[in-house]
C-alpha positions as CSV (number, residue, x, y, z in Angstrom):
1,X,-17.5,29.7,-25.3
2,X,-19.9,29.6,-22.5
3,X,-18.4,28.0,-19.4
4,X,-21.0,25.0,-18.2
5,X,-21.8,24.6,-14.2
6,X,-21.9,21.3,-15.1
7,X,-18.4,20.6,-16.9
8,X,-15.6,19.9,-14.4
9,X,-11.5,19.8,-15.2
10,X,-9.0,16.9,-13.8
11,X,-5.5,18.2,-14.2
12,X,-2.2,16.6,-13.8
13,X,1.1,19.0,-13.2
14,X,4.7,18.0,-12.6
15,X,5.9,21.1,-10.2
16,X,9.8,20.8,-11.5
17,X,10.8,20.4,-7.6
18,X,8.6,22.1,-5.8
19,X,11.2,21.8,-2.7
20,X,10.9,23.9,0.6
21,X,14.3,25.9,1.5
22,X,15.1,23.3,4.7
23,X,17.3,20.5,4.2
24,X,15.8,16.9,5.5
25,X,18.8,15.1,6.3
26,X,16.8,11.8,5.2
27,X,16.9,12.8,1.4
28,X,19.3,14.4,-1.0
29,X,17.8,17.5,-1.1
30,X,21.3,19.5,-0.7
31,X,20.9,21.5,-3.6
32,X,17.7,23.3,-2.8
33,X,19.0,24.6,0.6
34,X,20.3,28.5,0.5
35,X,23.6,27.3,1.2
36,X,23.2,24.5,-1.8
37,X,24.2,24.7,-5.1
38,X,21.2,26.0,-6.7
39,X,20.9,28.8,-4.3
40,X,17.5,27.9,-3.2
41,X,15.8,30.7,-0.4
42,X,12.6,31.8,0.5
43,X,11.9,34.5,-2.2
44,X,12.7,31.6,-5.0
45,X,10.4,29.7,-3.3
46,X,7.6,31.9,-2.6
47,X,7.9,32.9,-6.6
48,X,7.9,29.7,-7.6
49,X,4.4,29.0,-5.3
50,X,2.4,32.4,-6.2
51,X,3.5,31.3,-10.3
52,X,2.3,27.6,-10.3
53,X,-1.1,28.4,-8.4
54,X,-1.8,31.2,-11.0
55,X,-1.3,28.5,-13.5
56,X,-3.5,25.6,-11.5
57,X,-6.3,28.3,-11.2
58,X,-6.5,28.6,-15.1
59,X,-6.1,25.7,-16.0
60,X,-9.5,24.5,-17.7
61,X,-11.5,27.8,-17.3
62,X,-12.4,28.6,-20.9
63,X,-15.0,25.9,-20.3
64,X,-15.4,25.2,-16.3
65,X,-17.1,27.3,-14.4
66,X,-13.9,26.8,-11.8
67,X,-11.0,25.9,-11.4
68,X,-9.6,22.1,-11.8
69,X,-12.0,20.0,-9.4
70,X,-8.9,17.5,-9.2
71,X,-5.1,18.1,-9.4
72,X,-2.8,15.7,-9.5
73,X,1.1,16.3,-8.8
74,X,4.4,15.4,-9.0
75,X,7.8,16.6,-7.4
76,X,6.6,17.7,-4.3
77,X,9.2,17.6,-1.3
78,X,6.6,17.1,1.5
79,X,2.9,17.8,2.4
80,X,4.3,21.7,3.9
81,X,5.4,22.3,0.3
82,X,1.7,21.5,-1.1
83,X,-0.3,23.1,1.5
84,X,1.6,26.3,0.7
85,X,0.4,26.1,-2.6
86,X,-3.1,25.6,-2.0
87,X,-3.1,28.6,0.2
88,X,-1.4,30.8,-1.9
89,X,-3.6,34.2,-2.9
90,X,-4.4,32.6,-6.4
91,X,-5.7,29.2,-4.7
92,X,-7.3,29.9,-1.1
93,X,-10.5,30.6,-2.1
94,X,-11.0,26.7,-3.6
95,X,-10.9,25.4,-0.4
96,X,-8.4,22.6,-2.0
97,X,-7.9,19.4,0.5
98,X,-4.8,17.2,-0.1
99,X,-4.1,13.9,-0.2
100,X,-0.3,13.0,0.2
101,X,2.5,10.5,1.9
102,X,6.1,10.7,1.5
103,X,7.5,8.2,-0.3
104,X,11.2,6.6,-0.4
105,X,12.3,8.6,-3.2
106,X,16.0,9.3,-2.6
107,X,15.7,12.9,-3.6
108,X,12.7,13.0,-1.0
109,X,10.3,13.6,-4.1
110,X,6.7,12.9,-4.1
111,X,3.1,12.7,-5.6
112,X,0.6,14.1,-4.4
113,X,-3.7,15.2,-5.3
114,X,-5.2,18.3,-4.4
115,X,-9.1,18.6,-4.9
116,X,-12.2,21.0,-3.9
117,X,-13.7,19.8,-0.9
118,X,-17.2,21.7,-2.1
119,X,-17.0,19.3,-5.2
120,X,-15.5,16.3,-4.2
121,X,-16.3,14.1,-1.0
122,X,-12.9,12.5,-0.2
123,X,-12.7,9.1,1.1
124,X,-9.7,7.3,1.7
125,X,-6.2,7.5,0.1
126,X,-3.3,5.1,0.3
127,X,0.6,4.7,-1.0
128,X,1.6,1.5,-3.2
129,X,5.1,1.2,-3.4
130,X,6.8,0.0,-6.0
131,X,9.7,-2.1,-5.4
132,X,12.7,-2.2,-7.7
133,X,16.0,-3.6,-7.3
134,X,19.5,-3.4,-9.1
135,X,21.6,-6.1,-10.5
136,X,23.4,-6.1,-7.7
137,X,20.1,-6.8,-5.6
138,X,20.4,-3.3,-3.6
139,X,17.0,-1.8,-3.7
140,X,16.4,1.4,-5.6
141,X,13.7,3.6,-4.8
142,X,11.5,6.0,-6.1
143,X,8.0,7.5,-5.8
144,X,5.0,5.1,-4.9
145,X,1.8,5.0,-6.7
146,X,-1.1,7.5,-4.7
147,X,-4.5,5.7,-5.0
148,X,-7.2,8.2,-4.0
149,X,-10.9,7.3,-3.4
150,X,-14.2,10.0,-3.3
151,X,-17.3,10.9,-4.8
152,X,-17.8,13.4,-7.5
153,X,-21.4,14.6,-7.5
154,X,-22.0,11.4,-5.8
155,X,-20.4,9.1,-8.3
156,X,-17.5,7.5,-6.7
157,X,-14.2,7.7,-8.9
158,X,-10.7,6.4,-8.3
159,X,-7.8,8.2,-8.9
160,X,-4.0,7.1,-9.2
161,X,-1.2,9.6,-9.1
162,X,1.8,8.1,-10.8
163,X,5.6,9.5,-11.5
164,X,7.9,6.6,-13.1
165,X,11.5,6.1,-13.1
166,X,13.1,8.1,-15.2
167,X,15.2,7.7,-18.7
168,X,18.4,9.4,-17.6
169,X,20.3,6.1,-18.0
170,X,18.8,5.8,-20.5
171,X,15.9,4.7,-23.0
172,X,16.4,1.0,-23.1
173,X,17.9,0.3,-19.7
174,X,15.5,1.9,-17.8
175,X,12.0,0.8,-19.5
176,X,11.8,-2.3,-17.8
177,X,11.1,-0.5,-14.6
178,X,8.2,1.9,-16.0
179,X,6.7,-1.5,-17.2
180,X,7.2,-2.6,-13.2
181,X,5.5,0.4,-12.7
182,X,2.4,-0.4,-15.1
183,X,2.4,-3.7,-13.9
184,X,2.2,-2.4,-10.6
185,X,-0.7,0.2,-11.4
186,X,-2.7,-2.7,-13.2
187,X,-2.8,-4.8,-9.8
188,X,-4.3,-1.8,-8.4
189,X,-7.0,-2.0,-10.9
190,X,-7.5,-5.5,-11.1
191,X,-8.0,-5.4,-6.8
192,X,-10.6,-2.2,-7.1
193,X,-12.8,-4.3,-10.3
194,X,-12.9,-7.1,-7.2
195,X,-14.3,-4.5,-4.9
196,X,-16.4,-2.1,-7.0
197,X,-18.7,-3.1,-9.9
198,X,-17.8,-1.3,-13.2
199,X,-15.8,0.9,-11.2
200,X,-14.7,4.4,-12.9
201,X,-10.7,4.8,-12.5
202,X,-8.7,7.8,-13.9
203,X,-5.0,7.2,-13.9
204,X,-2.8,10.4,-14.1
205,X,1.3,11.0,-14.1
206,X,4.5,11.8,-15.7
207,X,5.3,8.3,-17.0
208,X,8.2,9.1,-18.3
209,X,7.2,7.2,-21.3
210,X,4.7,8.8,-24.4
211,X,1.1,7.1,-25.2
212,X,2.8,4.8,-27.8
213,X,5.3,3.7,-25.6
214,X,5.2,-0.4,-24.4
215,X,5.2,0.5,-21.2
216,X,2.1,2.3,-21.4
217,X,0.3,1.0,-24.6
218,X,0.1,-2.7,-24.1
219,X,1.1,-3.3,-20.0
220,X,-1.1,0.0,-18.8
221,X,-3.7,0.6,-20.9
222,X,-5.9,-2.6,-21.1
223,X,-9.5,-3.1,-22.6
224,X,-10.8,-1.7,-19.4
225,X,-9.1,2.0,-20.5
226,X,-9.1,4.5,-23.0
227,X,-6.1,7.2,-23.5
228,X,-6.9,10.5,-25.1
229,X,-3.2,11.8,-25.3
230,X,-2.3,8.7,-27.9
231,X,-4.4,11.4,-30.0
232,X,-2.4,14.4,-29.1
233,X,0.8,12.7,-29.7
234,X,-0.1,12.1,-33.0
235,X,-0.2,15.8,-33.9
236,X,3.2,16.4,-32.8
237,X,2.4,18.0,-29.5
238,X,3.7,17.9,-26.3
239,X,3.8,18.7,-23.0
240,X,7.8,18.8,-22.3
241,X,10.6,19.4,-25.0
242,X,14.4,18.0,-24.8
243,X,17.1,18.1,-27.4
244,X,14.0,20.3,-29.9
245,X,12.1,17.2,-29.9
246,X,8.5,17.4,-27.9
247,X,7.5,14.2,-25.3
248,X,4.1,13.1,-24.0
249,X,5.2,11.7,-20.6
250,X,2.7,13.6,-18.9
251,X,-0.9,12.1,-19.0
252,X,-4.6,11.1,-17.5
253,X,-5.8,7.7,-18.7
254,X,-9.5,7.0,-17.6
255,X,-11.9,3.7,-17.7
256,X,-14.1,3.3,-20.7
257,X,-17.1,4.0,-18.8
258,X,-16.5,7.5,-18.7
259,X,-18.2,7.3,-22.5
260,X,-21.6,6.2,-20.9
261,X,-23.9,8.4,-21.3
262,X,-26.0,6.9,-17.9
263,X,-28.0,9.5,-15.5
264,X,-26.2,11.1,-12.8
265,X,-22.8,9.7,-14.4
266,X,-19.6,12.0,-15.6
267,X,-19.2,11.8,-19.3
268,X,-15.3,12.1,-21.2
269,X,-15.3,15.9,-23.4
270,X,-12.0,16.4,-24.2
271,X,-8.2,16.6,-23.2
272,X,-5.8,18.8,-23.7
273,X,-2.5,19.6,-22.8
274,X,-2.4,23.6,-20.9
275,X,0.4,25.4,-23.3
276,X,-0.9,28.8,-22.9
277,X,1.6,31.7,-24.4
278,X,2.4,32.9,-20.6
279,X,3.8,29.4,-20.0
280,X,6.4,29.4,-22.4
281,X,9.7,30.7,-23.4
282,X,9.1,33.8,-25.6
283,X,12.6,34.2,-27.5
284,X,16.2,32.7,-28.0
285,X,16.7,29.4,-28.9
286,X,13.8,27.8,-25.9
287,X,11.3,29.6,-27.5
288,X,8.0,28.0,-27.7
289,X,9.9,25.2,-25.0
290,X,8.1,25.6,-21.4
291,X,9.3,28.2,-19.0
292,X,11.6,26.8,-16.2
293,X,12.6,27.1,-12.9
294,X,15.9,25.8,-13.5
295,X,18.7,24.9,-16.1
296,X,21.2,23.3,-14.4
297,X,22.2,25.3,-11.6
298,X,20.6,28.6,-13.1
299,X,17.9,29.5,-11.9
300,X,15.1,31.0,-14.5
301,X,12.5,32.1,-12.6
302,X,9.6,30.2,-14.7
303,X,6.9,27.8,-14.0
304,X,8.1,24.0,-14.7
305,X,10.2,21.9,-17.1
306,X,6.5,20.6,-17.8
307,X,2.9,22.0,-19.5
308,X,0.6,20.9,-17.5
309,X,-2.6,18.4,-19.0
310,X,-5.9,18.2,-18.4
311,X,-9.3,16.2,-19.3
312,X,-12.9,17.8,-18.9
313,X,-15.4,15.8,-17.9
314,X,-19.5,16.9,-18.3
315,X,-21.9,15.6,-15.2
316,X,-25.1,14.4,-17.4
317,X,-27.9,15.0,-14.9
């Protein structure tokens, strides 16, 4: 397959704690300290970096001419963690900028965007927290919603860069907060439709939820937006695997105006979710799962609990 000059990837990758070896005494980040329990030092670390940016450089590249224009991320530590990883051997020569802001996560994890400044212009950024509180009223806090703004070929886009609670107390108990989260992520929409005409919006994360869930099928994706994935799902594919069943929680959403096929506009191709061979677990009983850094306390050596995904997008000049 050719690769076009005009066809350009947007990725999303969840890291699997990308976390550097120095303990922030704001944030429980005990465990990925050499002295912690995971046994977390500088040639883990520097592994882990040189393996994820030879994945991010791929990613997309049987059809782009490059690598991913835009990357969005989650479970980063801090903005040191993700400027190591654009700097790496595999990812220096993209010239990636990064937009980034700690947010109140407890474990001191965060999103974050990473883009080619030769492609795209970069305009502003902001955080968005999203506020959620226990029965008992104490707050509980987690990773804020990154809104990104630039210009793609001169078409402006906006980006959002979610990661939602999680379901580790489980399923039911915790969905009402990933719907505070959509919520949350449609008032961010509905304020950039007063400011922009017809505005083109791709919304990426780990939701923590699949593309049938209710958090994401009827409180995130409106009229306004179109979700590829809910295709991939159906196949039985996945980008994360727990207890041998596969999950979807990783996915880019993107404005219906990305199927206009208008001058000087970017035009929806395809989506996928990035499960090359190298990625995975080649034997035992994880084969075929994604190759990890961690299970429990033991450390692997791999790439993420996570495959990454991936949308191409074609600029119809």
């Amino acid at each position: 397959m050719s690769k076009e000059n005009n066809s350009y990837t947007i990725a999303f990758y969840n890291l699997e704690n990308l976390f550097d070896i120095y303990d922030d005494p704001d944030t429980m980040d005990d465990d990925f300290t050499p002295g912690g329990k995971k046994k977390w030092n500088a040639k883990r670390y520097n592994r882990k970096l040189k393996k994820l940016s030879a994945v991010i450089s791929k990613i997309g590249t049987d059809t782009s001419f490059t690598a991913p224009i835009i990357v969005g991320l989650a479970e980063v530590e801090n903005l040191q963690v993700v400027t190591d990883l654009v700097n790496t051997e595999d990812l220096k020569e993209f010239n990636y900028g990064i937009a980034h802001f700690d947010s109140p996560d407890e474990r001191g994890i965060d999103v974050a965007l990473i883009y080619q400044k030769e492609h795209f212009e970069y305009i502003d950024s902001e955080t968005v927290t999203l506020y959620l509180y226990q029965k008992d009223g104490e707050r509980d806090y987690t990773r804020d919603v990154l809104l990104v703004k630039g210009k793609l070929k001169g078409e402006l886009i906006h980006f959002m860069v979610n990661h939602w609670p999680s379901r580790r107390k489980g399923i039911e108990e915790t969905e009402p907060r990933r719907i505070q989260a959509a919520i949350l992520n449609q008032e961010i929409v509905a304020k950039i439709n007063q400011e922009t005409e017809n505005p083109k919006i791709i919304i990426m994360g780990d939701f923590n939820d699949g593309p049938t869930s209710i958090s994401i099928k009827k409180h995130l994706v409106t009229s306004q937006f179109y979700n590829p994935f809910e295709s991939i799902i159906d196949k039985g594919e996945g980008s994360l695997r727990f207890n041998g069943d596969w999950f979807l929680f990783d996915q880019i959403i993107f404005s219906r105006n990305f199927f206009d096929e208008q001058a000087n506009t970017h035009i929806f191709k395809q989506a996928e979710i990035f499960d090359e061979h190298f990625l995975k677990e080649w034997k035992g009983k994880r084969k075929g799962k994604p190759f990890r850094t961690y299970i429990g306390k033991w450390h692997q050596g791999g790439f993420s609990d996570h495959f990454p995904v991936f949308i191409e997008l074609e600029y119809n000049s």
